[in-house]
Steps between C-alpha positions, in 0.01 A plus 500: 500500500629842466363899424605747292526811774118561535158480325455382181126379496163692462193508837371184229831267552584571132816617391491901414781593212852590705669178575707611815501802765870510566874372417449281791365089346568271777424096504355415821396190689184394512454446920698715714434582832177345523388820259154497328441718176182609332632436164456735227265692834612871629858442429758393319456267200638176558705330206496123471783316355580127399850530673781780541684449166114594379555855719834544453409525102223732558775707627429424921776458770450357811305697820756616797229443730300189433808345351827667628781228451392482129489850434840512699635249292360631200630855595850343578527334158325807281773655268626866581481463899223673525404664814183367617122428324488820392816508268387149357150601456645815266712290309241217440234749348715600270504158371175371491284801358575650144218698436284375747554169337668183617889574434690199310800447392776193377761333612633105373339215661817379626599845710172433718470363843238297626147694567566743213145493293499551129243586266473250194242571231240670733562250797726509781748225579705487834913403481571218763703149533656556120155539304212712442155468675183607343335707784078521528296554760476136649890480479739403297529258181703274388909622464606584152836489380715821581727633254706697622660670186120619472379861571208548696260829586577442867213635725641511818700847568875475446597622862304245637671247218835590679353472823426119451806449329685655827272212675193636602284149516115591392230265647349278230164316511646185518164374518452619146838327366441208625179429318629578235752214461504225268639149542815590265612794735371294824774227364774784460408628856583138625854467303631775698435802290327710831147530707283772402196425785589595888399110591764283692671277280367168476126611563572755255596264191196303617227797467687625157444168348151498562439876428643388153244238476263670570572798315560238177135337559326876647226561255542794258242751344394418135472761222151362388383620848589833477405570112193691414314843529522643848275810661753748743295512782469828513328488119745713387643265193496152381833269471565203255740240583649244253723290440829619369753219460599232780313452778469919506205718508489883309256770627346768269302810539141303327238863632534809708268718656624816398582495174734841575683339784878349457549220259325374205259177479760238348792618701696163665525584924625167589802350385646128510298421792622153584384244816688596844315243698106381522263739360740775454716633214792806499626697191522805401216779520473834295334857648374685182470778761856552484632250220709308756530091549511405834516137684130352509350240677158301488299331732221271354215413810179326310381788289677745642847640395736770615778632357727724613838732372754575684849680460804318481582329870094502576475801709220721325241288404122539358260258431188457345221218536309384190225238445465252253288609226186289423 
């Protein structure tokens, strides 16, 4: 969990249009002090993350009061000895706006340290254990091969880059990596090659090889359940789904409501959208409000589907419900 130095929502628990009060984005922990927080209430808006290498690309160090030996540590190893939260929180907005914009910028493969996130054809991957990981909002995929003569649009700031090269250690939802293993990698685990789950040993090859069972037998979402004419909930436009090579479902603009509003009828909003697990599917999603691609997501429950676009690292999200069209 973490804040970006204030209020960010509307009296409605919607997001209003400036995405952070001050220089001061902090990951948090989610119990401290036996605390309790009306969230997205009178205050602050709490941000949600899947892990810290999530915040720490969104451009977040760690809180000095809810978690001071991280942000100590992560002070100790930032680059420039800076003098406190202050000095890093100057020098980390100057890398992660541009225009009010999510800042990029590239770097080889190779020359990154573990819990650097890139962005890869509108999705985000996350650099650990000598491969890439394809993140989404239930975790993280199956590894991918790293090259590390590549270049990458690296998302996560460059200070903070040198920071976990210097050996700041993030805190990963090992949860998250550990369903996502497969036999093959469970099999390299065993030879020696390193543990990636906070288990004790033998107990912890046990549960791997049956989290790779059962992620190898889990069902997975179908693209003849998804494809069809769906009804936003809100009746503002209609959405076609269909097929569009593989096992992958496209989305395009099929009516709108106000003819004068962004986008045309025809225009494709949903990219690639492949199965991540039982009755959901992640690609890529387009705003014709601002002609950008950003992650998406889909959640099929009987005739009811929501989808949802989010910026790289899954910060900023909205989502829409829609209803199967009869």
């Amino acid at each position: 969990m973490g804040n970006r130095g204030g209020r960010l929502h509307r009296d409605d628990r919607t997001l209003a249009r400036r995405r952070w009060a001050s220089k001061r984005w902090i990951v948090c922990v989610c119990e401290f002090k036996g605390r309790h927080r009306d969230v997205w209430g009178k205050y602050y808006t709490e941000l949600f993350f899947l892990d810290e290498p999530t915040a720490l690309a969104a451009g977040h160090r760690p809180c000095f009061e809810c978690r001071r030996p991280a942000a100590k540590a992560f002070l100790a190893a930032f680059p420039g000895n800076p003098s406190g939260a202050d000095a890093m929180d100057e020098a980390l907005h100057h890398e992660r706006v541009e225009n009010r914009l999510k800042r990029l910028w590239r770097a080889r493969l190779g020359d990154l340290p573990d819990g650097v996130m890139i962005a890869r054809d509108g999705r985000a991957y996350a650099v650990r254990l000598g491969a890439l990981w394809l993140w989404s909002f239930g975790g993280y995929g199956a590894p991918a091969k790293l090259d590390p003569d590549a270049v990458a649009d690296v998302l996560t700031p460059p200070s903070t880059v040198a920071a976990l090269k210097a050996g700041y250690r993030p805190l990963w939802a090992e949860g998250a990596f550990c369903l996502a293993v497969t036999p093959g990698l469970v099999r390299s685990l065993m030879a020696g090659s390193g543990r990636f789950c906070r288990w004790e040993e033998t107990m912890g090859r046990v549960m791997l090889v049956a989290l790779a069972i059962l992620a190898s037998s889990a069902p997975t979402a179908m693209a003849s359940e998804v494809t069809g004419l769906w009804t936003r909930d809100d009746g503002a436009a209609k959405i076609r789904f269909s097929p569009c090579g593989g096992d992958a479902v496209c989305g395009f603009l099929a009516w709108k409501k106000d003819p004068k509003g962004p986008g045309s009828v025809g225009d494709q909003v949903f990219f690639g959208m492949k199965p991540s697990g039982a009755n959901t599917w992640a690609g890529t999603a387009f705003n014709p409000e601002d002609g950008r691609r950003y992650s998406g997501k889909m959640t099929l429950s009987g005739d009811h589907l929501v989808t949802a676009g989010c910026v790289l690292g899954g910060l900023i999200c909205k989502s829409f419900g829609w209803t199967r069209a009869r």
